[in-house]
MITOR-463604 format. One line per 2 residues: their letters; for each residue x, y, z of N, C-alpha, C. Coordinates in steps of 0.001 Angstrom, whole numbers, plus 500000, padded with zeros to 6 digits. Each point is the difference from the previous one (the first is absolute). Example, Ala and Ser with C-alpha at 12.3 -4.5 7.8 and 13.67 -1.06 7.14 Angstrom:
AS	513190:494310:507800:499110:501190:500000:500900:501200:500000 | 499650:501050:499280:500820:501190:500060:499230:501090:500730
//
This chain:
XX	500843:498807:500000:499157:501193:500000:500881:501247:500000 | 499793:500494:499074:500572:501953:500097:499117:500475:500878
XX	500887:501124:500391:499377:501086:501339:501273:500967:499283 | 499123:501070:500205:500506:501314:499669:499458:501077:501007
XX	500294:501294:500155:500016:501055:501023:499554:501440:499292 | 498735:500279:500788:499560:501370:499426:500503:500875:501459
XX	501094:500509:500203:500090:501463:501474:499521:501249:500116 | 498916:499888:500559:499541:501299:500009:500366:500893:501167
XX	500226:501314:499409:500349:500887:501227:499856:501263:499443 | 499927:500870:501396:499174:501394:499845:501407:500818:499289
XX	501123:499506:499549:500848:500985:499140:500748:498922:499193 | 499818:500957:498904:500601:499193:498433:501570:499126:500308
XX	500166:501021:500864:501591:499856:500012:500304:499073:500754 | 499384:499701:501388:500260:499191:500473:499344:498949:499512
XX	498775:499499:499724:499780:498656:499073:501558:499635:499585 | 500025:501023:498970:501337:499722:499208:501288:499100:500497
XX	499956:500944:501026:501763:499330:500893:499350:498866:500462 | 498699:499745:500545:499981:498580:500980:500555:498895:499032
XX	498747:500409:498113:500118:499345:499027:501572:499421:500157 | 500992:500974:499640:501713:500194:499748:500227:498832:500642
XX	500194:500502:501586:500434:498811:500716:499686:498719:500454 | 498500:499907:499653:499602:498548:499736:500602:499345:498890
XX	500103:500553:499214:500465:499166:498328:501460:499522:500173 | 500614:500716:501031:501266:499641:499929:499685:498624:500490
XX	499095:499572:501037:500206:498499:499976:499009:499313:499793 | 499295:500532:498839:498955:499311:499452:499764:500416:498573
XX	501308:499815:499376:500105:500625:498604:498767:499492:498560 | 499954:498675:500389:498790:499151:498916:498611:500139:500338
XX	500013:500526:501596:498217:500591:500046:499870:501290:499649 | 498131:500392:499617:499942:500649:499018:499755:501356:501262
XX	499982:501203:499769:499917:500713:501305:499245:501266:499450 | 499311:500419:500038:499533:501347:499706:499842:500894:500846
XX	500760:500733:500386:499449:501050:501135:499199:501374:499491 | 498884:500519:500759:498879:501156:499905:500142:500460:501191
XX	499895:501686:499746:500132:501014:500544:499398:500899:499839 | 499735:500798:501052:499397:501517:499578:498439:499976:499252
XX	499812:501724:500190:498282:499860:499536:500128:500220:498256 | 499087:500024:499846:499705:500578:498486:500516:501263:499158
XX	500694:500886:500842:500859:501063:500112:501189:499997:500203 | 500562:499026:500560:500987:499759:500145:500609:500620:501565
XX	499046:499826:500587:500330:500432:501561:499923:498948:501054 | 500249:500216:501115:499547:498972:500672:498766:499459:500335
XX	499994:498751:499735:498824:499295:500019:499798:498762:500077 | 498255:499346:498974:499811:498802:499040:499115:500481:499531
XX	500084:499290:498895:499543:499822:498618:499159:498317:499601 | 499001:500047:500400:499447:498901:500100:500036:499609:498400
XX	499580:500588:499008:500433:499350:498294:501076:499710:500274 | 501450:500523:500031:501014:499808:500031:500334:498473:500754
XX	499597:499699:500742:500126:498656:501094:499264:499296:499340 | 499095:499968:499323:498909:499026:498895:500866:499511:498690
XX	500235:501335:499669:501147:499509:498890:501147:499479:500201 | 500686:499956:501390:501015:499652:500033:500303:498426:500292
XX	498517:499829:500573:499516:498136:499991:499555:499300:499110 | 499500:501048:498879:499933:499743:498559:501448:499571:499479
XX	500889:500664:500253:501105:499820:499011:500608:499116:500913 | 500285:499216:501242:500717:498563:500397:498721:499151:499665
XX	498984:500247:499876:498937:498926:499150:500543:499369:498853 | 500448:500281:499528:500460:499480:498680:501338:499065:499850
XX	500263:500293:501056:501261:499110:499700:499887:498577:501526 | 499592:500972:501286:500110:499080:501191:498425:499564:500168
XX	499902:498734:501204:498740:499607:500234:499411:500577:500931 | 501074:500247:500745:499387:500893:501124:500971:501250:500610
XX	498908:501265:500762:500652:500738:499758:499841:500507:501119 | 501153:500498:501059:499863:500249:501391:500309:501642:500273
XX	499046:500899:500516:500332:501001:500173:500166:501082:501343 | 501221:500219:499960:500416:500458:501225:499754:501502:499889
XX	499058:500810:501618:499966:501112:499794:500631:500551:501274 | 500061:501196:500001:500645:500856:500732:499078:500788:501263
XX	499310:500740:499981:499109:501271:500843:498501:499650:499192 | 499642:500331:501371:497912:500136:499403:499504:499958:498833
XX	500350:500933:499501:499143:500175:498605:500417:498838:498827 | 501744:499462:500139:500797:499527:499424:499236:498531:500144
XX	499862:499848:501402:499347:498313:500679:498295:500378:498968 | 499508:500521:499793:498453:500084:499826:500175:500108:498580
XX	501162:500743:499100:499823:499422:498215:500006:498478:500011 | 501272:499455:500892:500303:498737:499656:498706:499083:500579
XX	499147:500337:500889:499030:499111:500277:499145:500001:498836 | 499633:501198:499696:499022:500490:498824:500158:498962:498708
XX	501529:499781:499660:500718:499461:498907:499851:498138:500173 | 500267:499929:501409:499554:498524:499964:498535:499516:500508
XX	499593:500870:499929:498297:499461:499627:499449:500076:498696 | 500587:501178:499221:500067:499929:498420:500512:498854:499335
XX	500558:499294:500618:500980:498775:499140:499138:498949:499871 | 499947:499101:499014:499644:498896:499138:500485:498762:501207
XX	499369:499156:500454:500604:498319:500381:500591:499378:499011 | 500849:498704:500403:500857:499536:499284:498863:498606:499355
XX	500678:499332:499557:499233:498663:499167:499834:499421:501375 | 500413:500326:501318:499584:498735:501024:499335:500958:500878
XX	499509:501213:499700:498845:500368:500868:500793:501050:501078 | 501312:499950:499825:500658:500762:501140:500207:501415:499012
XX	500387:501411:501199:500260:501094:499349:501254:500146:499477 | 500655:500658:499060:500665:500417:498803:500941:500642:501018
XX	499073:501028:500565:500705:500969:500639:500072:500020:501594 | 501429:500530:500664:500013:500182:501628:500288:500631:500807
XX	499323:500792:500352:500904:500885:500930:501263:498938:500945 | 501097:500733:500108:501161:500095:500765:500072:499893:501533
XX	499949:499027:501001:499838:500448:501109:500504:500305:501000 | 501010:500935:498949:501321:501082:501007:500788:501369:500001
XX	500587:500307:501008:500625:501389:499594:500763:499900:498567 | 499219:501393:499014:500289:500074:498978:501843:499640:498972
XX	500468:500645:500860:501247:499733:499777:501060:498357:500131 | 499737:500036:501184:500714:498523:500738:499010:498582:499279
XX	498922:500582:499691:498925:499402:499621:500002:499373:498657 | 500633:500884:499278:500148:499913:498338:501109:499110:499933
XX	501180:500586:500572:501285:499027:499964:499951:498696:500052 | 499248:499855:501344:500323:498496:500442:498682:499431:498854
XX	499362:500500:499964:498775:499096:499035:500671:499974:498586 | 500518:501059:499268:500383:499883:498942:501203:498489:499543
XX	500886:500537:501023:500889:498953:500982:500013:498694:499802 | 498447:499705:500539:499496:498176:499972:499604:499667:498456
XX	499474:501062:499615:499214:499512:498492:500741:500419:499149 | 501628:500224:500068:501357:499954:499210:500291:498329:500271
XX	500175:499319:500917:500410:498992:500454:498745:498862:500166 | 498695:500682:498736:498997:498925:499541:499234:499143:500934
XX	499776:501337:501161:499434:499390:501436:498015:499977:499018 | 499379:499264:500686:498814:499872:499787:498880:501849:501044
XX	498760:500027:499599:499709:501109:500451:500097:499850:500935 | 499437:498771:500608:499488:500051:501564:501527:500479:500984
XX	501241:499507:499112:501315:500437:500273:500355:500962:500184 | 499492:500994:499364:501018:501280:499205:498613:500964:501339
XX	499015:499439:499935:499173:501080:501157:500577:499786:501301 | 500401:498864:500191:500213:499806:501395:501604:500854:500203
XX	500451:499800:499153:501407:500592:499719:499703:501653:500235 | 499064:500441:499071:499730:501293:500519:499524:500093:501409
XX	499346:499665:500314:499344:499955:501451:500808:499886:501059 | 501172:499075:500084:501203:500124:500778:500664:501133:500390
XX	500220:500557:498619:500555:501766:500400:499553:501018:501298 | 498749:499275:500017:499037:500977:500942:500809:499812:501113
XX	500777:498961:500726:501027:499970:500838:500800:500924:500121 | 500408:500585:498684:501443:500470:500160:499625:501654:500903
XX	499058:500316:500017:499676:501711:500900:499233:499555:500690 | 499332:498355:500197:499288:499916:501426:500678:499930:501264
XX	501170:498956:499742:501211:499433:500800:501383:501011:499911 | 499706:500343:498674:501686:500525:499762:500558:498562:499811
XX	500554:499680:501702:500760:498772:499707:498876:498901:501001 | 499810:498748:499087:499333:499354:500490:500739:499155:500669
XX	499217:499454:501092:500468:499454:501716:500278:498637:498799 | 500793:499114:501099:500542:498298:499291:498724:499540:499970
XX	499713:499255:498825:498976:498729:500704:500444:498894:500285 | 499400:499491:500997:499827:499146:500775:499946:498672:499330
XX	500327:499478:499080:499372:498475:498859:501322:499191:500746 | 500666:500054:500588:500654:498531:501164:499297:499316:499969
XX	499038:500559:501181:499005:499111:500315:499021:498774:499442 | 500134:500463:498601:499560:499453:498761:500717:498711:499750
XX	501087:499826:500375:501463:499548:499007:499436:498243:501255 | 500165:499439:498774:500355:498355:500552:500913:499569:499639
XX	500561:498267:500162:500767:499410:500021:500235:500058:498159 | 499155:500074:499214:500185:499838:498911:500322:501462:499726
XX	500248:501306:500629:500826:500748:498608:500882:500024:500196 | 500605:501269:499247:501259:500241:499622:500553:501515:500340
XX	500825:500458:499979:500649:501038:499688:501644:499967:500130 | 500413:500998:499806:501082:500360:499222:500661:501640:500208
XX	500882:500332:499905:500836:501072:499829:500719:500489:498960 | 500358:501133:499292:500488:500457:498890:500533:501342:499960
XX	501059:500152:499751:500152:501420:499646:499775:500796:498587 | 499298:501066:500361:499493:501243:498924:501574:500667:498957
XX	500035:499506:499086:501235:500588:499245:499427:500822:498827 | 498622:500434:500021:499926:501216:499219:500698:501198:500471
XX	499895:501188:498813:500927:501159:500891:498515:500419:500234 | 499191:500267:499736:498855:500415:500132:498972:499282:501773
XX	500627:499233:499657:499520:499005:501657:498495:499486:500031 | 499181:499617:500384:498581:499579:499502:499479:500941:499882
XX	499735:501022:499380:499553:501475:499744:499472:499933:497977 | 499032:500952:499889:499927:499850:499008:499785:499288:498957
XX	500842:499342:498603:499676:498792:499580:500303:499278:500607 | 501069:499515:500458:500372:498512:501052:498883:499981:500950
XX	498991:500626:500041:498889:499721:501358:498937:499810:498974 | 499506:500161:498942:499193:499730:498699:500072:498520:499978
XX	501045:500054:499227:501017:498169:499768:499943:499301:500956 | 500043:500171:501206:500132:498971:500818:498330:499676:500039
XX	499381:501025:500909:498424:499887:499637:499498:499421:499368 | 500547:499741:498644:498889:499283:498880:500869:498902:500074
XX	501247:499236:500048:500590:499183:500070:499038:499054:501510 | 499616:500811:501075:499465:498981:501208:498527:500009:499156
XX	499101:500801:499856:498629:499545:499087:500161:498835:499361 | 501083:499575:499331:500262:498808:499124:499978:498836:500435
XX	500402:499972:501253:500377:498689:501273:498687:499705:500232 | 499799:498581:499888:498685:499337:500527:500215:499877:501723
XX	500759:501015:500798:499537:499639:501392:500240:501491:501045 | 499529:500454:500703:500456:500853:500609:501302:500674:500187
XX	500763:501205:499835:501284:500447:500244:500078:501007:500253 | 500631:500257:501758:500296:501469:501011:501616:500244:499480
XX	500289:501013:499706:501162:500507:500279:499983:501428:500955 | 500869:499504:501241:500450:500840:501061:498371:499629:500594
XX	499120:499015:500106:499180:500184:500112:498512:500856:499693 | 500576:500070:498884:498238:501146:499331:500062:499107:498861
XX	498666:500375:499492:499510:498956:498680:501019:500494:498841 | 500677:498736:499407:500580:500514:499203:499631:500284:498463
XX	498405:499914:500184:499525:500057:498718:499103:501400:499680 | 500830:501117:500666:499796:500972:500536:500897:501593:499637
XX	500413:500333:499143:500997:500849:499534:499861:500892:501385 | 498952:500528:500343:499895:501207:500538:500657:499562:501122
XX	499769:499129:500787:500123:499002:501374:501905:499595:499913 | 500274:499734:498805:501401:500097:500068:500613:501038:499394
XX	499670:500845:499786:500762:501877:499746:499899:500175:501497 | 498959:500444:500809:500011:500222:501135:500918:498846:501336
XX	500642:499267:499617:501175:499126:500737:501078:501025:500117 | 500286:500681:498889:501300:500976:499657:501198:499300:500240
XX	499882:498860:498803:501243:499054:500215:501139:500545:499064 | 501434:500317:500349:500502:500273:499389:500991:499136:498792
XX	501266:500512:499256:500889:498767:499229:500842:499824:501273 | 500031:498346:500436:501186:499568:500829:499495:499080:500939
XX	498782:500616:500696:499195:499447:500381:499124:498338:500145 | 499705:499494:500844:499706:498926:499995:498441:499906:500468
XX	499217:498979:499536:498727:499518:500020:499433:499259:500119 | 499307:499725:500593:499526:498279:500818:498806:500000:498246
XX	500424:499309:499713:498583:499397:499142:499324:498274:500510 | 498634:500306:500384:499480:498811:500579:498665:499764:499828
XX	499367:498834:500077:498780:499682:499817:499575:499111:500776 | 498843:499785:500682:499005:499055:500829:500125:498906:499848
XX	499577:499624:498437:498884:499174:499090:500988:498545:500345 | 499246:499032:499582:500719:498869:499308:500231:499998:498426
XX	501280:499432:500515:500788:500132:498404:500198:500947:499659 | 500377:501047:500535:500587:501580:499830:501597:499932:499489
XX	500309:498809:499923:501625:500115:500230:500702:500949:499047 | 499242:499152:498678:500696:500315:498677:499499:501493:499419
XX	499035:499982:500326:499279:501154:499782:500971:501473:501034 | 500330:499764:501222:500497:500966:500484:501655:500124:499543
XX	500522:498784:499497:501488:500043:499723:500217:500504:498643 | 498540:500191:499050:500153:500532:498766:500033:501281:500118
XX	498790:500686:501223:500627:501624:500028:500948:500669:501018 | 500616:498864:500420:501395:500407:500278:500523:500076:499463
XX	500284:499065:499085:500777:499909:498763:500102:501405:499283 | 498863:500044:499679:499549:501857:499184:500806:500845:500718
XX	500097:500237:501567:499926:501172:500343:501608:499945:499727 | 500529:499022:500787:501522:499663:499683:500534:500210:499006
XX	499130:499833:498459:500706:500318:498571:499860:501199:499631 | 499111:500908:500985:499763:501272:499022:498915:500129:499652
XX	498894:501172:500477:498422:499690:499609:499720:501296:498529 | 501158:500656:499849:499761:501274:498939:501209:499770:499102
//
């Protein structure tokens, strides 16, 4: 399934930049950012947000749109009640269910790395952490852990450190694993959840999992982190 990104926000310009710096790590999704009123002031432009789900219509199946401030949240609702269902009865279109910015990234993020929707929302939705917590407390998943898992240790040899793409890559690399996987203890299928670790290059990392039969599965993204995730 394609997923593509309509950003709406009350200035042209900033749409623009969120657009910018999402693409850097989500270069093959399609991104349109809308701005401003009909004048070119600050605003929305409710045609403008219609058309702009018009034009990832055509190429993606579905189309997720992240807004910014009031008026910005109320085109994009407007826009996905305007939208067509798919051949299985579900909507076309979705609102975003996160801060606009942190929101776009990490969602754009998952559906670069061919996460499914239900993926790429939850992915957005995570962000909402990053200004609830700032830094979120450890969790607690020990407790979880039986005789059958696993974990492991690794050191971070990006220069970049799990930040950025190496926190993308790894992310969609644990989505892939048929079994649960914490690194430093937070979900590691989680970009936002591991940017907020603030692991640096040099650094070392418990990668571990609960499950049975986690073994291979956790020694493969060690493996990753150990070779280089960018």
């Amino acid at each position: 399934m394609t997923i593509g990104f309509v950003l709406v926000s009350h200035s042209k310009e900033a749409a623009e930049a969120v657009a910018k710096l999402a693409a850097e790590m989500a270069p093959d999704v399609q991104i349109v950012p809308v701005g401003g009123n009909s004048d070119g002031g600050f605003g929305t432009d409710v045609a403008q947000v219609l058309d702009a789900c018009d034009t990832v219509e055509i190429n993606c199946e579905r189309v997720i749109i992240m807004a910014d401030l009031g008026s910005a949240r109320m085109a994009a609702e407007m826009a996905v009640e305007a939208g067509i269902n798919a051949s299985d009865g579900t909507p076309r279109r979705v609102m975003g269910p996160g801060p606009f910015l942190e929101g776009s990234v990490s969602g754009t993020a998952a559906a670069q790395g061919g996460a499914r929707l239900a993926q790429v929302v939850r992915a957005i939705a995570s962000a909402l952490a990053y200004w609830r917590d700032y830094k979120l407390p450890e969790k607690e998943h020990t407790e979880e852990k039986t005789s059958d898992g696993f974990q492991t240790q690794v050191m971070v040899v990006d220069d970049a450190g799990l930040h950025a793409r190496p926190a993308a890559v790894l992310a969609q690399l644990v989505m892939e694993e048929p079994v649960r996987i914490f690194i430093n203890n937070v979900a590691g299928d989680s970009m936002m959840e591991i940017l907020l670790l603030g692991v640096q290059k040099g650094e070392r990392v418990i990668v571990s999992s609960p499950d049975r039969g986690s073994e291979e599965s956790v020694k493969r993204i060690a493996a990753a982190i150990a070779g280089g995730l960018s």
